[in-house]
C-alpha positions in Angstrom: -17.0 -24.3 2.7 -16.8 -23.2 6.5 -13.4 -22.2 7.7 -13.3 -21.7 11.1 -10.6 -18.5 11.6 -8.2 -19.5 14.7 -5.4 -16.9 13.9 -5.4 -13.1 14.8 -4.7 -10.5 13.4 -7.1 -12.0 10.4 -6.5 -11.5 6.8 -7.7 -8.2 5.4 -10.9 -9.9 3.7 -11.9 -11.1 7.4 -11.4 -7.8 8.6 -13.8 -6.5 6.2 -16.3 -8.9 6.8 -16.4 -7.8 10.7 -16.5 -4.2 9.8 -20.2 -5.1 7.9 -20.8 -7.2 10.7 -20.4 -4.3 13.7 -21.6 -1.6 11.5 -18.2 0.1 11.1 -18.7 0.9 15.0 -14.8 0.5 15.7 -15.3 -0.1 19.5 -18.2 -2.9 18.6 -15.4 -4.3 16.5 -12.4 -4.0 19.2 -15.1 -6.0 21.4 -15.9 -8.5 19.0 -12.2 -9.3 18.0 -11.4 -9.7 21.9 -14.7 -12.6 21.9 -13.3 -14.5 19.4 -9.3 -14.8 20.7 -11.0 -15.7 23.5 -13.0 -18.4 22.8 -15.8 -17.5 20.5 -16.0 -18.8 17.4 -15.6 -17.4 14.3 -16.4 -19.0 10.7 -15.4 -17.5 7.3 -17.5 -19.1 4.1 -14.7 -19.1 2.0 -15.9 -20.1 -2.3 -13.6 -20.5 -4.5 -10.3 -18.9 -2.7 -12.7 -15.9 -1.7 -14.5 -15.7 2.0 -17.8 -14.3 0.7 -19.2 -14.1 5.0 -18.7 -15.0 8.6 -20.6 -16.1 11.2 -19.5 -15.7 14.9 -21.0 -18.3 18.0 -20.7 -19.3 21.3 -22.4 -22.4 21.9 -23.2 -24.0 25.5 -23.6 -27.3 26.9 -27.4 -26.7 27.4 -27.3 -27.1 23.5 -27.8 -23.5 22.7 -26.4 -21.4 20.0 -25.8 -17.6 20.2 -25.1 -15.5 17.0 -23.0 -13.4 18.1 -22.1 -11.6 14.3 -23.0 -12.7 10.5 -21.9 -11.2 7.3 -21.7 -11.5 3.9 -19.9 -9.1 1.3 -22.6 -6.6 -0.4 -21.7 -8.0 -3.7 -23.0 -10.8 -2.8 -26.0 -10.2 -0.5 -29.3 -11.6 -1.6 -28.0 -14.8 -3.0 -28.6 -17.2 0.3 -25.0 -16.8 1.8 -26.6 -16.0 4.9 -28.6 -18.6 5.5 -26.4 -20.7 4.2 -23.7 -20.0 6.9 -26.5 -20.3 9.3 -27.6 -24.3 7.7 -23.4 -24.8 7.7 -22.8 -23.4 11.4 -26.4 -25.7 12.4 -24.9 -28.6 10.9 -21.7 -28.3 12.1 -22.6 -27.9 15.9 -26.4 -29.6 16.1 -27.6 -26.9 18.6 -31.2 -27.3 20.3 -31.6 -23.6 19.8 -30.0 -21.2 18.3 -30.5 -17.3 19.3 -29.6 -14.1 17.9 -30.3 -10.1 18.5 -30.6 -7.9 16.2 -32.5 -4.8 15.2 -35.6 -4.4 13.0 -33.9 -4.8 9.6 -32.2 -7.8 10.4 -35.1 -9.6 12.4 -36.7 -9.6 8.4 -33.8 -11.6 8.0 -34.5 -14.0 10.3 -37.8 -14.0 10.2 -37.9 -14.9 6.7 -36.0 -18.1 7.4 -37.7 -19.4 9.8 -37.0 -18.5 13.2 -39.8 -16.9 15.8 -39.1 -13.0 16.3 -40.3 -10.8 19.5 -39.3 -7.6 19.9 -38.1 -6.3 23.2 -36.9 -3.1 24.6 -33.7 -3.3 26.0 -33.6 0.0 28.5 -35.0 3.8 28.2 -33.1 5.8 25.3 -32.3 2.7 23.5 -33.8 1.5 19.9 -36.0 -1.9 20.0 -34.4 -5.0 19.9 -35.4 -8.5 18.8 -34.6 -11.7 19.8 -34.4 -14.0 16.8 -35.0 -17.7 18.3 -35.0 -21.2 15.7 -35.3 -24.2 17.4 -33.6 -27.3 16.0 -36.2 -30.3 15.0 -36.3 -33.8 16.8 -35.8 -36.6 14.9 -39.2 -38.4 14.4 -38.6 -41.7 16.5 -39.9 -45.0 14.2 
């Protein structure tokens, strides 16, 4: 089940979860806790009394999703969590697009379930990038 997470400081768990998610970069992870009391939201898949990920959005009126962060615990990696609080966070807001950007490792991620990749370079001195783009389906009309 998606829990969104409205109260800061989070549980320890949580904490965890955006540690994985910034790469244990403690200024990434200053940056990302000042997004979300700000606005951003933040979702926690919580299974039986345990939260196994997050996933972190902003969402615009132009129907567009960013993926801001998205983690799940290393025990349980490689079991569809991810992808599962991608479908939950898709059903939950209905974006037109959704967007994220990553590096190479996780554009295999992404890649793999279904959205377009393109890689980009972001400035000199700095690694490749890749912008991660899925765009939602119309209904057919009868």
């Amino acid at each position: 089940m998606l829990v969104r997470v409205t109260s800061f400081p989070v549980q320890s768990d949580i904490a965890e979860l955006m540690e994985y998610a910034t790469r244990f970069d403690s200024e990434q992870e200053k940056k990302a806790w000042e997004l979300y009391e700000s606005g951003a939201e933040l979702y926690v898949f919580e299974e039986e009394g345990e939260n196994i990920g997050l996933i972190g959005f902003t969402t615009n009126s132009s129907g567009q999703m960013d993926i801001l962060h998205l983690a799940v615990r290393p025990e349980d990696r490689l079991k569809g969590y991810g992808r599962g609080l991608i479908v939950e966070a898709l059903l939950l807001k209905q974006p037109e697009v959704v967007i994220a950007v990553t590096d190479e490792e996780e554009a295999d991620f992404f890649r793999n379930i279904g959205f377009t990749v393109n890689g980009f370079n972001p400035g000199p001195d700095e690694p490749e990038q890749f912008r991660c783009v899925y765009e939602s389906e119309e209904p057919a009309e009868d």
